[in-house]
LUMPARO-728215 format. One record per residue (C-alpha): residue number from 0; residue in three letters; z, y, x. Coordinates in nm, 2 decimals. Layout:
REM residues N
 seq type      z      y      x
 NUM  ALA      Z      Y      X
...
END
This chain:
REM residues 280
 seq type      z      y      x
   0  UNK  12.84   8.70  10.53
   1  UNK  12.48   8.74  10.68
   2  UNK  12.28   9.01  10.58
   3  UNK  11.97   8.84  10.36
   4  UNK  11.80   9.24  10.43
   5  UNK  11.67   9.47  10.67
   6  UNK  11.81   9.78  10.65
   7  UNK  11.55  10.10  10.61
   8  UNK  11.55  10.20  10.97
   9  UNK  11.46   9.84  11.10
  10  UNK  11.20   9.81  10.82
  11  UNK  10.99  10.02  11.02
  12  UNK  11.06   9.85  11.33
  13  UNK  10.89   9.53  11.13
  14  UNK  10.63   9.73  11.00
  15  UNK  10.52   9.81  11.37
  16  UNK  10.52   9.43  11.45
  17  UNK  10.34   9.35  11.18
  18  UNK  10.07   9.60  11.24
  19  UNK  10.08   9.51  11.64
  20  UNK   9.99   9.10  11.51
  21  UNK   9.73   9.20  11.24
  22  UNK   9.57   9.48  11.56
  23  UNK   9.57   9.17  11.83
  24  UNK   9.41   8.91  11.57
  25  UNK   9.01   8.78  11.68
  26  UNK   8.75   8.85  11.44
  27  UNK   8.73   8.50  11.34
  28  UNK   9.05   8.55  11.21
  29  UNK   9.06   8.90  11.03
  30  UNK   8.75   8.70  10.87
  31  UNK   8.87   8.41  10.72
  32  UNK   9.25   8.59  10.62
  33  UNK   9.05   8.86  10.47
  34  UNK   8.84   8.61  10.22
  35  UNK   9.18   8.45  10.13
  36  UNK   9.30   8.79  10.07
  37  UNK   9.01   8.89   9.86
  38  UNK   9.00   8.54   9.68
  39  UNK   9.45   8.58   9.60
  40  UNK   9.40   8.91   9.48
  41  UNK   9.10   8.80   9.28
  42  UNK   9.27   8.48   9.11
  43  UNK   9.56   8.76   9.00
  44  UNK   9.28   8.95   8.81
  45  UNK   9.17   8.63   8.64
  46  UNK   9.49   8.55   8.47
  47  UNK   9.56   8.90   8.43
  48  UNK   9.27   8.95   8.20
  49  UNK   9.33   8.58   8.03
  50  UNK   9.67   8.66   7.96
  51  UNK   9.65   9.00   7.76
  52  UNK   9.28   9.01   7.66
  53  UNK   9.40   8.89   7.31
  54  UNK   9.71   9.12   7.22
  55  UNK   9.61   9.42   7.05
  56  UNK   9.91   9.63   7.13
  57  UNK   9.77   9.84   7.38
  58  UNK  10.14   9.87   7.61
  59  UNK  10.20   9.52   7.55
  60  UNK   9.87   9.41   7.69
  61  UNK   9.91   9.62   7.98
  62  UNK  10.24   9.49   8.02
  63  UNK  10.15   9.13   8.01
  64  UNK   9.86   9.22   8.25
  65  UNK  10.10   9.36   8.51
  66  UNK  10.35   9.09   8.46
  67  UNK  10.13   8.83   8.60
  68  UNK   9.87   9.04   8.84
  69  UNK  10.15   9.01   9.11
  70  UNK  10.05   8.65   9.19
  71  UNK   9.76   8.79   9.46
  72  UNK  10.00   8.98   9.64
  73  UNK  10.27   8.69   9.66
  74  UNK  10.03   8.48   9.77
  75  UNK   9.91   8.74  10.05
  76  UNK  10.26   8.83  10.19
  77  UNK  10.41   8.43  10.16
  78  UNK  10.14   8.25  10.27
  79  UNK   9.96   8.54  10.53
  80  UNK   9.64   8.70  10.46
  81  UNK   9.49   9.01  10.59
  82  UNK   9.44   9.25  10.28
  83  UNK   9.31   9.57  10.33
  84  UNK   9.53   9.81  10.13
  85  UNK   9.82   9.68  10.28
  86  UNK   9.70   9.68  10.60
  87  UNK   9.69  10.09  10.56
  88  UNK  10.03  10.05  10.70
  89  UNK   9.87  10.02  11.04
  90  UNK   9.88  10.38  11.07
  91  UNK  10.31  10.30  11.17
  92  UNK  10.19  10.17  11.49
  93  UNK   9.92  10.35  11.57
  94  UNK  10.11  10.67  11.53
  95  UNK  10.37  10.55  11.72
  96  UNK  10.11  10.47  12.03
  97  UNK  10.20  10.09  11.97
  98  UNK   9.83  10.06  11.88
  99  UNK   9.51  10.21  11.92
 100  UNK   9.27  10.34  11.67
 101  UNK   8.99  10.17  11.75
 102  UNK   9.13   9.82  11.68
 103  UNK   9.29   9.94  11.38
 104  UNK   8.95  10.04  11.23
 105  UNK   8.82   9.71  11.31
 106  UNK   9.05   9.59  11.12
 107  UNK   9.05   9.81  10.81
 108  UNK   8.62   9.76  10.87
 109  UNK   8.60   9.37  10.87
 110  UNK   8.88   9.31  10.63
 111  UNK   8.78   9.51  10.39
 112  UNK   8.42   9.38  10.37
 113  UNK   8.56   9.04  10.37
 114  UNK   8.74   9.06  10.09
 115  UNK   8.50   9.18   9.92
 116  UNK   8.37   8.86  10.00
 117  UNK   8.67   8.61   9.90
 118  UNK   8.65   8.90   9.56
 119  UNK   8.27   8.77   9.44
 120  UNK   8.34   8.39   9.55
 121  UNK   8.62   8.38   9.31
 122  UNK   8.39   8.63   9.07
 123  UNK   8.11   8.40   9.08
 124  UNK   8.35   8.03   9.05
 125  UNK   8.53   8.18   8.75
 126  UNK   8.21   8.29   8.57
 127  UNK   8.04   7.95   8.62
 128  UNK   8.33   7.78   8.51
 129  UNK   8.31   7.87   8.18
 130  UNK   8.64   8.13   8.16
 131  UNK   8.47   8.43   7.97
 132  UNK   8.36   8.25   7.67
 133  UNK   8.69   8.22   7.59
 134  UNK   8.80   8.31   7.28
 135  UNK   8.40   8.31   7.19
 136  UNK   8.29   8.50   7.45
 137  UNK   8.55   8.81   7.41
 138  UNK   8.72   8.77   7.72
 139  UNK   8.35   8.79   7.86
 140  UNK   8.31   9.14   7.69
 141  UNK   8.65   9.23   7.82
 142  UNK   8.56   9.17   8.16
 143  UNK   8.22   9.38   8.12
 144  UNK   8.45   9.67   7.96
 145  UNK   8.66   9.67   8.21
 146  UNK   8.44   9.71   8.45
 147  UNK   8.21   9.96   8.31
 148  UNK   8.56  10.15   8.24
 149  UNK   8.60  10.19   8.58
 150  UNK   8.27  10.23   8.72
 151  UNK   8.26  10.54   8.49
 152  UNK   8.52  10.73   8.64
 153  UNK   8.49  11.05   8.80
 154  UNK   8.51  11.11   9.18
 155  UNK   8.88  11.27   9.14
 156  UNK   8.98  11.05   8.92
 157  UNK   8.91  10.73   9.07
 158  UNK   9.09  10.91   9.42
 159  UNK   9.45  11.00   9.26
 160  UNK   9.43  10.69   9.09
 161  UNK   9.37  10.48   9.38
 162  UNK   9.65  10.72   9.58
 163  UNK   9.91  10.63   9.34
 164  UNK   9.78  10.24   9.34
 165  UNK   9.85  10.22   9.71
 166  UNK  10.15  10.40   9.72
 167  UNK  10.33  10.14   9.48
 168  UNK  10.11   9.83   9.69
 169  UNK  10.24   9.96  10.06
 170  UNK  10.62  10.01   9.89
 171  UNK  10.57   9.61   9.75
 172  UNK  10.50   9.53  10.13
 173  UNK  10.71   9.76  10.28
 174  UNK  10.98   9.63  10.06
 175  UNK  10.89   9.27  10.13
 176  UNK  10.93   9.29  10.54
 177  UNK  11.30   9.40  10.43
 178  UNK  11.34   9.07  10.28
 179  UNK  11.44   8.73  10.46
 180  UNK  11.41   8.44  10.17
 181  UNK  11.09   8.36   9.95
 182  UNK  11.29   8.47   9.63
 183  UNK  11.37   8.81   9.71
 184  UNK  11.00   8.88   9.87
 185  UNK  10.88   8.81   9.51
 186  UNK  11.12   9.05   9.36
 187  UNK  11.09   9.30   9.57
 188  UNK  10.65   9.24   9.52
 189  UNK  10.64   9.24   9.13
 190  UNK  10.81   9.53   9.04
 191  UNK  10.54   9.78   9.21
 192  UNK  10.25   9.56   9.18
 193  UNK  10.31   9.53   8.76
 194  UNK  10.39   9.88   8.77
 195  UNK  10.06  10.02   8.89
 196  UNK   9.85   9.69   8.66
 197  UNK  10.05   9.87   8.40
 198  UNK   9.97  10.20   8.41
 199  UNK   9.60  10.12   8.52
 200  UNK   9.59  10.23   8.87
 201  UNK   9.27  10.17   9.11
 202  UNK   9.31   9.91   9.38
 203  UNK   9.01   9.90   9.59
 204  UNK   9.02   9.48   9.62
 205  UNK   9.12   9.41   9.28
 206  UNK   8.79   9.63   9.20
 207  UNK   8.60   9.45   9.41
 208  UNK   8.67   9.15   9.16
 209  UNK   8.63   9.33   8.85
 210  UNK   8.35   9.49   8.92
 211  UNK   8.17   9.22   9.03
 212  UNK   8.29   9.00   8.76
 213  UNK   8.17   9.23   8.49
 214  UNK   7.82   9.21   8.67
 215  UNK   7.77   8.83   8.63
 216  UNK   7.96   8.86   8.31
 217  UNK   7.64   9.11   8.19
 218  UNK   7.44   8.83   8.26
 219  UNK   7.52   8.66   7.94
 220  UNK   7.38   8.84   7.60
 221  UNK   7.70   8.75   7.40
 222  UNK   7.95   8.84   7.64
 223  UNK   7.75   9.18   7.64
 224  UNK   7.75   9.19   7.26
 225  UNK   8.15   9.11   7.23
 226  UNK   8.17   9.39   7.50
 227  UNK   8.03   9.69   7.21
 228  UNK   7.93   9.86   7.51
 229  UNK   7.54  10.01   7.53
 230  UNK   7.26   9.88   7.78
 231  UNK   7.27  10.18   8.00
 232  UNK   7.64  10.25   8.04
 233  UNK   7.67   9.85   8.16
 234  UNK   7.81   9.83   8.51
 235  UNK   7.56   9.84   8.77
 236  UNK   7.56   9.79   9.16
 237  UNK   7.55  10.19   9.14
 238  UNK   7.80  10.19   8.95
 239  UNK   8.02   9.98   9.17
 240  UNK   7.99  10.20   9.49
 241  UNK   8.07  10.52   9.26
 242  UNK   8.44  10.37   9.20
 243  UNK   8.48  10.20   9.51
 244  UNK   8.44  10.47   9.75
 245  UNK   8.70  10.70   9.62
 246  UNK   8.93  10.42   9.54
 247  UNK   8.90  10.36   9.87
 248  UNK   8.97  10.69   9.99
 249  UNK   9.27  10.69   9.76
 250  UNK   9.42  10.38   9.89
 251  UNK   9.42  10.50  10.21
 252  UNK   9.59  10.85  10.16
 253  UNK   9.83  10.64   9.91
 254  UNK   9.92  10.32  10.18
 255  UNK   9.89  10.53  10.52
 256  UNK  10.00  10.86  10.46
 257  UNK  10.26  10.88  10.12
 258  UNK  10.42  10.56  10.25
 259  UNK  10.38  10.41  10.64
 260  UNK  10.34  10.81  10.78
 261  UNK  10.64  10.89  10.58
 262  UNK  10.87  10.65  10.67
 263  UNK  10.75  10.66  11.06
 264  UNK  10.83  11.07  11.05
 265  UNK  11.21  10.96  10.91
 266  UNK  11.27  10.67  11.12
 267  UNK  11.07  10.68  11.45
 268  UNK  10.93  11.03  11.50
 269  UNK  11.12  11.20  11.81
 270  UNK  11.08  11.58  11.85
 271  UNK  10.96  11.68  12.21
 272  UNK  11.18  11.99  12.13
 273  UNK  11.57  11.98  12.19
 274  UNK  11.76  11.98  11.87
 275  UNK  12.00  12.24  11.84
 276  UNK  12.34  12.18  11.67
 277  UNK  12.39  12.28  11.37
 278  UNK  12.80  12.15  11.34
 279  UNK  13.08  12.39  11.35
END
């Protein structure tokens, strides 16, 4: 019988590939993969919040949140995108001299501020289209609470959250190059991704869609009163750079270092020195 996996070792062989491809891509490219990344990962946000912004059991909410957020990353992994916390898994190549740094930051740099673009283009559609006056408007004072939420949080906050985010995003992808049919990509995708919706975990492009959202959402004087939230702790544009650039940080430590540095130290680091034996 075939073997439908990779086995752990030759995950990080695909890992390198993958970051050699996304490294050779043009501009043009990295630009337009990166809006569809943004706009994936923003549609999961949307019927994340649709789906539980009714259920008033706090875990089930969550739960229900988590169950559907994973949508975004299916769509990025089957259908290819260029999403900037997964691409943090870069770092495999370029520490194993497959890659060079300076292409890698382009990269991480015009991914990253493209989807931030695809993020407000799906921020923007969904407002105009009527979504947060669901449920008369509370969805709309959701989306503002949830944003102000996390535009409130401190520095260190924000950063372990967004390590621990990462961490379970790069496993999904790191799990998914294992895979070698749609059905167990998926799998292998939702069970980290709902894990860190559940638990509330910072992911730099998802915020980029909240955020954002809750400022057009602010724009409407009954989404702001279902939101009980006061005038001056609204999100702001301020308040947006405060969570993104430790999130950002986070994600980076989380995707680069816990995860694609790890597994390149275990499977493809070789000592200059010469091992001794340690068998009798």
């Amino acid at each position: 019988m075939e073997n439908n996996m990779l086995k752990p070792n030759e995950i990080c062989n695909a890992a390198v590939g993958a970051g050699c491809s996304k490294a050779a891509l043009k501009t043009y490219q990295q630009a337009v993969l990166g809006i569809l990344a943004g706009a994936f990962i923003a549609c999961g946000g949307v019927v994340s919040a649709v789906a539980s912004h009714g259920i008033t059991n706090v875990g089930v909410s969550k739960f229900v949140g988590g169950a559907v957020f994973p949508v975004g990353l299916i769509l990025v992994v089957i259908c290819g995108a260029e999403l900037f916390t997964g691409n943090c898994l870069m770092v495999v190549p370029l520490v194993g001299k497959e890659v060079t740094l300076k292409p890698m930051i382009k990269n991480w740099i015009v991914v990253y501020i493209f989807n931030f673009i695809g993020s407000v283009i799906v921020a923007f559609l969904v407002f105009e289209s009527g979504t947060f006056g669901m449920s008369s408007g509370k969805l709309g004072g959701t989306v503002i609470k949830v944003a102000s939420t996390k535009a409130s949080l401190s520095f260190g906050t924000a950063f372990c959250s967004g390590i621990m985010c990462n961490f379970l995003v790069c496993l999904a992808v790191w799990g998914a190059f294992a895979a070698k049919d749609i059905i167990s990509k998926i799998v292998i995708i939702w069970f980290p991704i709902m894990t860190f919706v559940t638990c509330g975990f910072e992911h730099s492009v998802a915020n980029m869609y909240f955020l954002t959202a809750g400022l057009f959402a602010k724009s409407n004087p009954s989404f702001v009163a279902a939101s009980g939230i006061s005038q001056d702790k609204i999100v702001s544009a301020a308040g947006i750079v405060h969570n993104l650039i430790p999130v950002t940080l986070g994600n980076i430590v989380g995707g680069s270092i816990f995860v694609g540095l790890a597994y390149f130290v275990v499977y493809k680091y070789k000592s200059s020195k010469p091992k001794e034996s340690v068998c009798k």
